[in-house]
DSSP file (Angstrom, degrees, kcal/mol; ACC not computed):
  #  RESIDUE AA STRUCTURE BP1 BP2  ACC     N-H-->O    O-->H-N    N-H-->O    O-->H-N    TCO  KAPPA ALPHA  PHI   PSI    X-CA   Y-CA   Z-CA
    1    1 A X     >        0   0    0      0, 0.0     4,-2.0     0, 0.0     5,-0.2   0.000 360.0 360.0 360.0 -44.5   58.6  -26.6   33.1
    2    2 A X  H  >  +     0   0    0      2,-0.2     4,-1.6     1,-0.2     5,-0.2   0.836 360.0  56.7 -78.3 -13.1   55.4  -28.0   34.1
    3    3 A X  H  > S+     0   0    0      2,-0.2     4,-2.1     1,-0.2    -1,-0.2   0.951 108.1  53.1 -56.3 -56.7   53.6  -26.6   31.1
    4    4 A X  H  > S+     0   0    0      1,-0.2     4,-1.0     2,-0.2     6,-0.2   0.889 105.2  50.3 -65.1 -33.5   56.2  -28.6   29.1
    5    5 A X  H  <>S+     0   0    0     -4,-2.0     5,-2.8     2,-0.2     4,-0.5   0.918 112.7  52.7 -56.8 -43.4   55.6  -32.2   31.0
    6    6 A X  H  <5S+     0   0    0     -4,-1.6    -2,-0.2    -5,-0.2    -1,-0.2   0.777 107.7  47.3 -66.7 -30.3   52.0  -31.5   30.2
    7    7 A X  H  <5S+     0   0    0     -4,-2.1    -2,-0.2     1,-0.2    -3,-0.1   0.827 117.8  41.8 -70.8 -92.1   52.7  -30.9   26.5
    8    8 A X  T  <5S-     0   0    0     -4,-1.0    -1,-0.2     1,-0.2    -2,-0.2   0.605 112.3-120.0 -38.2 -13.5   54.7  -33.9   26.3
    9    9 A X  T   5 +     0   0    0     -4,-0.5     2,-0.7     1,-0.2    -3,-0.2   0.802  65.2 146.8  73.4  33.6   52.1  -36.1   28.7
   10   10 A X      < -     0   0    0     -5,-2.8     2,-0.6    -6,-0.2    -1,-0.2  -0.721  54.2-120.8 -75.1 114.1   55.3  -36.6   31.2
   11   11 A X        -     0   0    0     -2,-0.7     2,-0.1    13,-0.1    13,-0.1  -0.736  34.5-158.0 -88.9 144.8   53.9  -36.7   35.0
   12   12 A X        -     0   0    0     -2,-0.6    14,-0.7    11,-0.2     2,-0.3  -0.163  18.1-175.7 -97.9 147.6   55.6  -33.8   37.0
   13   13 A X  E     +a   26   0A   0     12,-0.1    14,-0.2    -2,-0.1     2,-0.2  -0.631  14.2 179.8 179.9 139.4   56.0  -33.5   40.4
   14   14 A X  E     -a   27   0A   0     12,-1.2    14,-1.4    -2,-0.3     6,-0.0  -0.630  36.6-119.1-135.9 170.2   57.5  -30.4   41.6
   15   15 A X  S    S+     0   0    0     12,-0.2     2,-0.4    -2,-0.2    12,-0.1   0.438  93.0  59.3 -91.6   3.0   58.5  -28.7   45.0
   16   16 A X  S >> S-     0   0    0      1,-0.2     3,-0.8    12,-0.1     4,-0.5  -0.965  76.7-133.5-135.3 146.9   56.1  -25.4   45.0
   17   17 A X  H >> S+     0   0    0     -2,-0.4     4,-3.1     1,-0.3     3,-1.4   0.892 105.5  77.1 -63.2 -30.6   51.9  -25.7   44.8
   18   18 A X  H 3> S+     0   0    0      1,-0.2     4,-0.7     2,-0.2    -1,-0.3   0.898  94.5  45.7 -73.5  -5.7   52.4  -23.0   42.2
   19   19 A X  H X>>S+     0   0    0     -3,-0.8     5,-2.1     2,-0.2     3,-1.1   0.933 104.4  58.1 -50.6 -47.1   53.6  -25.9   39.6
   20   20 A X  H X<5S+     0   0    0     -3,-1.4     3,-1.7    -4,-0.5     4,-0.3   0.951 108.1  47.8 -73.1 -47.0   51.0  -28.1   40.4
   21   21 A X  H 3<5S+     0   0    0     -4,-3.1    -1,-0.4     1,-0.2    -2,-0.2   0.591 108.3  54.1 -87.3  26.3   48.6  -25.3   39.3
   22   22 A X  H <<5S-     0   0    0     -3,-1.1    -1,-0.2    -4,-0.7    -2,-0.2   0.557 139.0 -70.3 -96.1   5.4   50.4  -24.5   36.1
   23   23 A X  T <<5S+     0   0    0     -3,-1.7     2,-0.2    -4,-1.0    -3,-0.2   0.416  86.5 131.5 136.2  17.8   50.2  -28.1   35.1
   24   24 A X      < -     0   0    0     -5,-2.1    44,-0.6    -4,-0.3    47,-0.2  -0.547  61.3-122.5 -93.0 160.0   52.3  -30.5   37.1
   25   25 A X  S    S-     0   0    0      1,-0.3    43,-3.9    -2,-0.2     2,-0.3   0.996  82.9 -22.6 -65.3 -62.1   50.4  -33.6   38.4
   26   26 A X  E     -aB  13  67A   0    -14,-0.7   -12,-1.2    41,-0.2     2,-0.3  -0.988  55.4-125.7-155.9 173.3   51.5  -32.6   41.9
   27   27 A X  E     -a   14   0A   0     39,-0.7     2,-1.1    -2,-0.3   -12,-0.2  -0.933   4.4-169.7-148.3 139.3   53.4  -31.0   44.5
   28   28 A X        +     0   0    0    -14,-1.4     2,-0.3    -2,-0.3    37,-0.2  -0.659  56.6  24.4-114.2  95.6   55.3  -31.3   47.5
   29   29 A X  B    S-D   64   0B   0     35,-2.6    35,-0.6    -2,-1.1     2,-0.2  -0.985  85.2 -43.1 167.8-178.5   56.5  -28.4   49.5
   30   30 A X        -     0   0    0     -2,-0.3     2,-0.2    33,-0.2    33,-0.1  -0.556  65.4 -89.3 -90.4 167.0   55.8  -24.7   50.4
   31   31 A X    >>  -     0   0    0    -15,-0.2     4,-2.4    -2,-0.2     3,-0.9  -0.332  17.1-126.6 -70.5 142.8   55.0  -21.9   47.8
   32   32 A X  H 3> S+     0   0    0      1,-0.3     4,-3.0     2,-0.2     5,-0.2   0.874 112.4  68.1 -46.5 -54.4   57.1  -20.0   46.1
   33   33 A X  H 3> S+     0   0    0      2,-0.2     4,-1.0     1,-0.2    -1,-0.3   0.754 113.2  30.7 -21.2 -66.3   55.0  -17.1   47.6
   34   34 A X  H <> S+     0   0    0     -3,-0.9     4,-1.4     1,-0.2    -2,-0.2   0.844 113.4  62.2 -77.2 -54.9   56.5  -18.1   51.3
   35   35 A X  H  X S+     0   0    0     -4,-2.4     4,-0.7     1,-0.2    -2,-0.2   0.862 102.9  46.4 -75.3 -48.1   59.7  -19.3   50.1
   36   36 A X  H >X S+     0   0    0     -4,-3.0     4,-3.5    -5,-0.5     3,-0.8   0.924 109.7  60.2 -60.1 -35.4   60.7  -15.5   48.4
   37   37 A X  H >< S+     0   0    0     -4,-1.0     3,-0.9     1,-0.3     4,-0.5   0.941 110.6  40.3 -52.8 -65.2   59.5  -13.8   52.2
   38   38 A X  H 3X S+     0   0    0     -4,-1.4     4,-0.9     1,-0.3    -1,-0.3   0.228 111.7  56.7 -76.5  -1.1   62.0  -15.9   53.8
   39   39 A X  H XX S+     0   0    0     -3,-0.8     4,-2.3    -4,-0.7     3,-0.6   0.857 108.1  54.1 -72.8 -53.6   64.7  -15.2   50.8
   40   40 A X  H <X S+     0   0    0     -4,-3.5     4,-3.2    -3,-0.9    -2,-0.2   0.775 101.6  51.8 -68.4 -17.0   64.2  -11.7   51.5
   41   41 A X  H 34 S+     0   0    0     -4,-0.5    -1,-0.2     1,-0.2    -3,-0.1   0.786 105.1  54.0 -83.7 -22.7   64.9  -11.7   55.1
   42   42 A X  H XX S+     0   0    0     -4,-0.9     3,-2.4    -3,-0.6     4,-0.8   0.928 110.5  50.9 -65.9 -37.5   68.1  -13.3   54.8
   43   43 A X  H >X S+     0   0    0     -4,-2.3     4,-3.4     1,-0.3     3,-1.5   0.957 111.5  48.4 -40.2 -54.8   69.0  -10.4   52.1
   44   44 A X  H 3< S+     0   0    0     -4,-3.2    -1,-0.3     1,-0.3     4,-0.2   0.585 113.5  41.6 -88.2  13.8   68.0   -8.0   54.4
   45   45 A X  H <4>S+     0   0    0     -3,-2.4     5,-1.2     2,-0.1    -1,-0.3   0.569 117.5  52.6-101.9 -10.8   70.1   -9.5   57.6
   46   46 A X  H X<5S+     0   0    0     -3,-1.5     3,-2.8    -4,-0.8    -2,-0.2   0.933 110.9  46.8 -78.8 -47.9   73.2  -10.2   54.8
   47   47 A X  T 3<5S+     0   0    0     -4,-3.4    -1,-0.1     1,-0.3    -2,-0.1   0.867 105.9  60.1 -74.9 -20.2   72.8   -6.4   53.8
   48   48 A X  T 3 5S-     0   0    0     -5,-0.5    -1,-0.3    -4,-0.2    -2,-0.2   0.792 130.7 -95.3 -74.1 -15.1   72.8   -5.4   57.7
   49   49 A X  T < 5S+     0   0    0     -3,-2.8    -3,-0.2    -4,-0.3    -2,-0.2   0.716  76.6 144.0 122.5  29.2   76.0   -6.9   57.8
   50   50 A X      < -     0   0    0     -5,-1.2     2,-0.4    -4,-0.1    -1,-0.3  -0.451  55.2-112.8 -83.2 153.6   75.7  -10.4   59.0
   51   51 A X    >   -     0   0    0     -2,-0.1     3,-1.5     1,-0.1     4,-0.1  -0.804  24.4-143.9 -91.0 141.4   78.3  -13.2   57.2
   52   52 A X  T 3  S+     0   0    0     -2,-0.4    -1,-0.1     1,-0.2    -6,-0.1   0.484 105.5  59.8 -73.7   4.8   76.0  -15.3   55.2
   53   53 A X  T 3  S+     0   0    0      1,-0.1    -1,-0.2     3,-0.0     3,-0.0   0.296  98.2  62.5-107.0   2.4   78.1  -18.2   55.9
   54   54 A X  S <  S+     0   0    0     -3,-1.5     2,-0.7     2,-0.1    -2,-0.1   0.409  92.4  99.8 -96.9  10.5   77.1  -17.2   60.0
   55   55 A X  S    S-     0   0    0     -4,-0.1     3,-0.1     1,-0.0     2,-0.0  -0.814  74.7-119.7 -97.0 119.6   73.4  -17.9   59.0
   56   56 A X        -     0   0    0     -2,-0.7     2,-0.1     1,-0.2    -2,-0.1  -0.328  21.1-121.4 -74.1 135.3   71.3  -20.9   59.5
   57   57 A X        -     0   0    0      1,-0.1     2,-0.4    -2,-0.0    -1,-0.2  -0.414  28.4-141.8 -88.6 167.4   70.0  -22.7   57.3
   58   58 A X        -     0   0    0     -2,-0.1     2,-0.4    -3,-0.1    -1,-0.1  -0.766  16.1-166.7-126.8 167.8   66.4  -23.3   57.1
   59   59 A X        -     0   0    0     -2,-0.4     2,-0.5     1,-0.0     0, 0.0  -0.794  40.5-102.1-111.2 171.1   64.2  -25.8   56.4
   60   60 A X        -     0   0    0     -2,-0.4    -1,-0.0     1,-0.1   -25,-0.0  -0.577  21.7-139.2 -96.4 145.3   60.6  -24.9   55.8
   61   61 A X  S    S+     0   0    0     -2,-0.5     2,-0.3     1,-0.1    -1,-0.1   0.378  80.9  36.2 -87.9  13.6   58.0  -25.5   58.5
   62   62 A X        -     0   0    0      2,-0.0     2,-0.5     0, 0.0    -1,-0.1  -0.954  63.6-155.2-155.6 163.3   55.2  -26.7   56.7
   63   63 A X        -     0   0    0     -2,-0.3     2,-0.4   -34,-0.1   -33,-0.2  -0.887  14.9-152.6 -98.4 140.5   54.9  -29.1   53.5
   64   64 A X  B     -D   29   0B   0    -35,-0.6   -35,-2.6    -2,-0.5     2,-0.5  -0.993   0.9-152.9 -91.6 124.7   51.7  -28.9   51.1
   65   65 A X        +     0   0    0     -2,-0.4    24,-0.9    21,-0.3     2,-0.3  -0.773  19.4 171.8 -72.3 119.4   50.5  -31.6   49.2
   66   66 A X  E     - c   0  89A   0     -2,-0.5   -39,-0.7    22,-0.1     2,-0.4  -0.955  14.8-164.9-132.9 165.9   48.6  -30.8   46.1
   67   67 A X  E     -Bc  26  90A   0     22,-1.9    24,-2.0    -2,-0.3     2,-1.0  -0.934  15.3-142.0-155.0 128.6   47.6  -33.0   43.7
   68   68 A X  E >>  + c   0  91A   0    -43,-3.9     4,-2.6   -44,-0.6     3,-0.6  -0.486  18.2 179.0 -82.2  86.5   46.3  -31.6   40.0
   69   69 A X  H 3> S+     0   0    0     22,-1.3     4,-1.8    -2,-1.0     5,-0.4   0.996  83.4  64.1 -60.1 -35.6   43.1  -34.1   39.0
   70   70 A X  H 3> S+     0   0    0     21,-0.8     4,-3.0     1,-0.2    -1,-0.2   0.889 108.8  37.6 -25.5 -44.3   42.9  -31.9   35.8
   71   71 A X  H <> S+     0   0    0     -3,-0.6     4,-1.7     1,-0.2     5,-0.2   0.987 117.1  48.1 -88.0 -57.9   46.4  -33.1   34.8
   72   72 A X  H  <>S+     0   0    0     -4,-2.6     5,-2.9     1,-0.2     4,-0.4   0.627 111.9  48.2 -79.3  -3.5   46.1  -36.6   35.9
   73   73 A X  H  <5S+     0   0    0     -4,-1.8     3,-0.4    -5,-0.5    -1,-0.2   0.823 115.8  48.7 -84.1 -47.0   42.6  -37.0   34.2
   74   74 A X  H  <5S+     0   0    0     -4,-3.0    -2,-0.2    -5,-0.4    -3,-0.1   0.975 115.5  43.5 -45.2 -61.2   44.5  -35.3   30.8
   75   75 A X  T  <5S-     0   0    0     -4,-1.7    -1,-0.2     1,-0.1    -3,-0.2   0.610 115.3-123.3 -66.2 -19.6   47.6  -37.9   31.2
   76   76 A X  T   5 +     0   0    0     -3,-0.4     2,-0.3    -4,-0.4    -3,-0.2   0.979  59.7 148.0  39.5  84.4   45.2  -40.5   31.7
   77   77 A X      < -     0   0    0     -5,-2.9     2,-0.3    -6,-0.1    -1,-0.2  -0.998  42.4-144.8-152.6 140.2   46.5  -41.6   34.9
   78   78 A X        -     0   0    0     -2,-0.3     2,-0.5    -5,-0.0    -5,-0.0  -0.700  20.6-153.3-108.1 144.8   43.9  -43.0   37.7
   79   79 A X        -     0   0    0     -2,-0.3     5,-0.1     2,-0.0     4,-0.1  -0.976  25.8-110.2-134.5 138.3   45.3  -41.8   41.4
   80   80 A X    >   -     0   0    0     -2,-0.5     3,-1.6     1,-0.2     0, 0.0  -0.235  18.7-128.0 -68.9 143.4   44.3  -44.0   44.1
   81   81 A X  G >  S+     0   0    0      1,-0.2     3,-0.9     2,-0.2     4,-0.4   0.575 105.2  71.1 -68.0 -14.1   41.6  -42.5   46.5
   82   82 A X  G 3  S+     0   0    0      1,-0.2    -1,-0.2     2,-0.2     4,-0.2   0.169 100.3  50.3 -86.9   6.6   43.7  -43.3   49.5
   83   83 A X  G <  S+     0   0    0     -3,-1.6    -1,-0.2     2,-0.1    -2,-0.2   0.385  95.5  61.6-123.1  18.8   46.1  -40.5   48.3
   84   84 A X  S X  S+     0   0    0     -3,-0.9     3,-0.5     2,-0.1    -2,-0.2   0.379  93.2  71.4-104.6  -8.4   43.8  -37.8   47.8
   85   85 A X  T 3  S+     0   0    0     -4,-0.4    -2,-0.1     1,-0.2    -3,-0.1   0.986 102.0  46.0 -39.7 -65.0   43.1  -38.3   51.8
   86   86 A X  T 3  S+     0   0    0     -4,-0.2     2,-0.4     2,-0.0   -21,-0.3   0.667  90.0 113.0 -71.5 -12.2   46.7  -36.8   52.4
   87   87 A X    <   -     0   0    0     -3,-0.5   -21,-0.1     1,-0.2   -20,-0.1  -0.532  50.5-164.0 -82.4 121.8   46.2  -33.9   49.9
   88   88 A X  S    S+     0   0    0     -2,-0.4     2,-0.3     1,-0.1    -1,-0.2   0.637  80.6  14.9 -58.8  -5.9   46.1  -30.7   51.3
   89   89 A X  E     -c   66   0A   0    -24,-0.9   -22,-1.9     2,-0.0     2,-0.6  -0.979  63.8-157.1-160.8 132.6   44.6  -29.1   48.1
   90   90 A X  E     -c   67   0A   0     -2,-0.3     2,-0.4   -24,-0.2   -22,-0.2  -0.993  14.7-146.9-120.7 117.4   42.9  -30.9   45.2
   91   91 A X  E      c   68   0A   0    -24,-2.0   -22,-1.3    -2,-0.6   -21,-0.8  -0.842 360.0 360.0 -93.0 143.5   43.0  -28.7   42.0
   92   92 A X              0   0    0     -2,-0.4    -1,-0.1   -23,-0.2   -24,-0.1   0.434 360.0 360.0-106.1 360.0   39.7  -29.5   39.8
């Protein structure tokens, strides 16, 4: 999806870093990477025999900010310097 924003010169903004580096302008949220451990460990407490509806939900305990200069240099789109302060990760 973010390949396809790029094509089309739409700025993206997505929930997982790994967007940001396939071409989204940026993203806010945890990685996909993190976000699959914690899939699997509810699977493996459903398949030990827990109700999934007895299961909490969760939220994730930390956010990343990334912000793709690549993409926003393509789109021609200027991003104020007082928001690459907050970015945890600047892709070049």
């Amino acid at each position: 999806m973010a390949e396809l924003a790029l094509k089309i010169r739409l700025p993206s903004i997505f929930s997982a870093r790994e967007y940001a580096e396939a071409g989204a302008l940026m993203s806010y949220g945890d990685s996909l990477k993190i976000f699959y451990r914690r899939a699997a460990s509810v699977v493996d407490k459903i398949i030990k025999g827990r109700k999934p509806g007895d299961l909490p939900v969760e939220q994730p305990t930390k956010f990343n900010f990334v912000i793709n200069h690549k993409t926003a240099e393509t789109l021609g789109i200027t991003i104020p310097s007082s928001l690459y302060i907050f970015a945890d990760e600047v892709i070049e």
